[in-house]
C-alpha positions in Angstrom: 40.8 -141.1 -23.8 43.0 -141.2 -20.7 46.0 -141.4 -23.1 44.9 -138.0 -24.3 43.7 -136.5 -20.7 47.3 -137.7 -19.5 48.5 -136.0 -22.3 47.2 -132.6 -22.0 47.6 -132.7 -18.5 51.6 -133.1 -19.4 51.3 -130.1 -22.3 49.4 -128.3 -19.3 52.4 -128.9 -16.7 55.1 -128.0 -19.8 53.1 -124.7 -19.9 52.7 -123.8 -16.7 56.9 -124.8 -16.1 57.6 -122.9 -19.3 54.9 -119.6 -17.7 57.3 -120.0 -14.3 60.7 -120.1 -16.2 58.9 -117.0 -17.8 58.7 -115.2 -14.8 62.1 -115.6 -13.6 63.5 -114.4 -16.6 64.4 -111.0 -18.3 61.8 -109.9 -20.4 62.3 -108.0 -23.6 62.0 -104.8 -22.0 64.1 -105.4 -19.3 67.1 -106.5 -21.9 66.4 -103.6 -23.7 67.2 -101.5 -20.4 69.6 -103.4 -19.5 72.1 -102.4 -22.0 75.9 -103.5 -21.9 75.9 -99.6 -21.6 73.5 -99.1 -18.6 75.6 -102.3 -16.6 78.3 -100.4 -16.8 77.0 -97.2 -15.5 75.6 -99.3 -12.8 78.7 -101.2 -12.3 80.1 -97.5 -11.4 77.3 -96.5 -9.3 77.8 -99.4 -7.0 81.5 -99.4 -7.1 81.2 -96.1 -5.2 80.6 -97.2 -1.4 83.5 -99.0 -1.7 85.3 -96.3 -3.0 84.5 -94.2 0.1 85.4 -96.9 2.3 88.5 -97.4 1.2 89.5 -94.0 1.7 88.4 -94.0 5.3 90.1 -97.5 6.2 92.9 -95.9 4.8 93.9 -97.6 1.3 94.6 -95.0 -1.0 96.0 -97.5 -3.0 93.4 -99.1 -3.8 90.7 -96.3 -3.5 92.8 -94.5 -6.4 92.4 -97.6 -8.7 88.4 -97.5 -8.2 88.4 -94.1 -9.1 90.0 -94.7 -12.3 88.1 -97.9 -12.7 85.1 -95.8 -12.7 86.5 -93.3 -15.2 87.5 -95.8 -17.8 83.7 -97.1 -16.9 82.6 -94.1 -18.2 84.4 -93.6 -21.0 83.0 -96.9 -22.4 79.3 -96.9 -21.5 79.7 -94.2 -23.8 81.6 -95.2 -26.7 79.7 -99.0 -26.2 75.8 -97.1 -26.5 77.1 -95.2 -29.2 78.4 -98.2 -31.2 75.9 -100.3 -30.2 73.1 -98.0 -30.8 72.4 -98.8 -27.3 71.3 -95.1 -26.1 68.6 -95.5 -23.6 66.4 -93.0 -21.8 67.5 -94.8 -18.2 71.2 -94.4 -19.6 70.7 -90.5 -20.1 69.6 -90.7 -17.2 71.6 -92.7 -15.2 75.3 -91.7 -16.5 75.4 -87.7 -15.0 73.8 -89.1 -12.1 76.9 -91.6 -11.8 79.5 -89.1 -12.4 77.6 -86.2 -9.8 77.6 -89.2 -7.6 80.9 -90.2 -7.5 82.1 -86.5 -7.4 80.0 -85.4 -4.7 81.4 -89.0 -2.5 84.9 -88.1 -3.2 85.3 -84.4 -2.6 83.3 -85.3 0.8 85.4 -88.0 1.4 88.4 -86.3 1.0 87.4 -82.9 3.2 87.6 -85.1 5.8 90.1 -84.2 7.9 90.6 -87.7 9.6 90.7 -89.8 6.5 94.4 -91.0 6.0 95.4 -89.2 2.9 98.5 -86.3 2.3 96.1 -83.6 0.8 92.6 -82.8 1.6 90.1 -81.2 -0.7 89.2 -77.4 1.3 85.7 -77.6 3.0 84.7 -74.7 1.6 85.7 -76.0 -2.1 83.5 -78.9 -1.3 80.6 -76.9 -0.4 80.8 -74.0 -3.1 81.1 -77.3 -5.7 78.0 -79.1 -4.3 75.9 -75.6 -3.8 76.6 -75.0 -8.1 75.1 -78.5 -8.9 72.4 -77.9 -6.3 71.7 -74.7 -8.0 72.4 -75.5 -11.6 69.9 -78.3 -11.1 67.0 -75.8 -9.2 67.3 -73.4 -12.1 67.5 -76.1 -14.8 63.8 -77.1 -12.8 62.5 -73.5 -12.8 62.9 -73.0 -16.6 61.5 -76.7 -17.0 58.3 -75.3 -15.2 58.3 -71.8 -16.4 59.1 -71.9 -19.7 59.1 -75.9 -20.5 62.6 -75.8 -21.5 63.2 -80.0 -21.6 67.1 -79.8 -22.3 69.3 -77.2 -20.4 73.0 -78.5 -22.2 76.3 -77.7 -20.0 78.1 -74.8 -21.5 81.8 -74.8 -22.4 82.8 -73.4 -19.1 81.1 -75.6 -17.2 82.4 -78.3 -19.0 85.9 -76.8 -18.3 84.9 -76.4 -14.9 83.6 -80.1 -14.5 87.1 -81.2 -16.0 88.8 -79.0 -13.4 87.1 -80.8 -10.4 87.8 -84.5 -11.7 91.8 -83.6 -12.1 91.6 -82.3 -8.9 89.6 -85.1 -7.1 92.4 -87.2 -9.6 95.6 -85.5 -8.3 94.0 -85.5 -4.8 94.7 -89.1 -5.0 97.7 -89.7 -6.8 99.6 -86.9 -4.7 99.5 -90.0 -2.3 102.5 -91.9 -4.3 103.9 -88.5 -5.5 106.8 -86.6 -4.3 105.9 -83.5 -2.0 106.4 -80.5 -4.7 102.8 -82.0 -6.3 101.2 -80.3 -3.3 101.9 -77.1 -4.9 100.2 -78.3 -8.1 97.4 -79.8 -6.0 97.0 -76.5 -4.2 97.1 -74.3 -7.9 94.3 -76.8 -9.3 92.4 -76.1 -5.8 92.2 -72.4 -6.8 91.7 -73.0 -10.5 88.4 -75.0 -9.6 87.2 -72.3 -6.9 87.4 -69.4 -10.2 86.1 -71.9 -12.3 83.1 -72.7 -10.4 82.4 -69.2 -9.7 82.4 -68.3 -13.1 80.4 -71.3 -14.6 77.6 -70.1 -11.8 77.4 -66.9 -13.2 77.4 -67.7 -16.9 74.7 -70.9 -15.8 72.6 -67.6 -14.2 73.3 -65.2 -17.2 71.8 -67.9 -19.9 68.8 -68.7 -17.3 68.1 -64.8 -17.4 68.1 -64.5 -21.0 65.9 -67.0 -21.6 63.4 -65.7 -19.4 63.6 -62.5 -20.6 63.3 -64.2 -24.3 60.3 -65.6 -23.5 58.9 -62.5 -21.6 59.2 -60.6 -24.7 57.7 -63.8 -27.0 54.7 -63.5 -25.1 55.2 -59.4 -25.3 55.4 -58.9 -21.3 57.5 -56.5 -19.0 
């Protein structure tokens, strides 16, 4: 009888070790989250303070190779979710807000007129760029409540002008270990972002527009 009570006591401690070992592990759901796809993203995320810090401390160097770090980061979340059939709702999520993050550290980062760099982004680049997400993202919100539009895709043009900003954030950066005449390329690709950006603000305003007025004459209003 004690034989047994000892026993069952032991099975009792093996459960209650194997309920603790439980707890400090993953669970299911937090493997299926944590996708080789989603690390990555996340991986980029974090590798962003030390992006900025490096800029200000004054390694270009080795700020330059984070940067593209972060872009080959991105290229494979991608390519790994879709081969993996790894496509999450936290990595839809999670991978613009990556890539707004990291654009929106280094075009502040490199307005700054103190950090140790040979070309600085224009402040007024940096704002206009930071104002179109800002209002992209309040209009993208309005139809959402207005008209329960769930997906609000980028357009060509602001795909272009998306592109625009990163070679310019890129050159930014390499015009550090390139010979002067690159400033003039730098300054060209400066310009090209401010049309750019102008112009994907009006389009993003012209298809907001027409879809209200779509639904206003759905529902037969003014």
């Amino acid at each position: 009888m004690r034989r047994q009570e000892r026993a069952a006591a032991a099975g009792g401690g093996a459960v209650a070790a194997s309920d603790a070992v439980g707890i400090i592990t993953c669970s299911p759901e937090s493997r299926a989250l944590l996708t080789y796809a989603n690390q990555l993203t996340i991986l980029r995320i974090a590798a962003i303070p030390f992006f900025v810090l490096l800029l200000v401390y004054g390694y270009p160097g080795a700020a330059t190779a984070v940067f593209v770090l972060a872009g080959v980061t991105d290229g494979l979340d991608g390519l790994i979710a879709r081969r993996l059939r790894q496509k999450t709702a936290l990595g839809s999520f999670l991978d613009p807000m990556a890539d707004k993050l990291l654009m929106t550290a280094a075009f502040v980062t490199l307005t700054i007129p103190t950090v140790p760099v040979k070309a600085h982004i224009p402040a007024w680049l940096t704002i206009l760029s930071i104002s179109r997400d800002l209002l992209i993202a309040l209009f993208a919100l309005l139809l959402h409540l207005r008209l329960d539009v769930s997906q609000f895709p980028p357009s060509l043009l602001g795909k272009c002008t998306t592109a625009v900003q990163l070679f310019t954030v890129g050159l930014c950066l390499f015009v550090n270990f390139l010979p002067d005449p690159f400033l003039l390329v730098f300054d060209l690709l400066v310009y090209a972002t401010l049309l750019l950006t102008i112009a994907s603000v009006m389009h993003y305003l012209h298809r907001s527009f027409r879809l209200i007025e779509k639904h206003q004459r759905a529902l037969g209003g003014p």
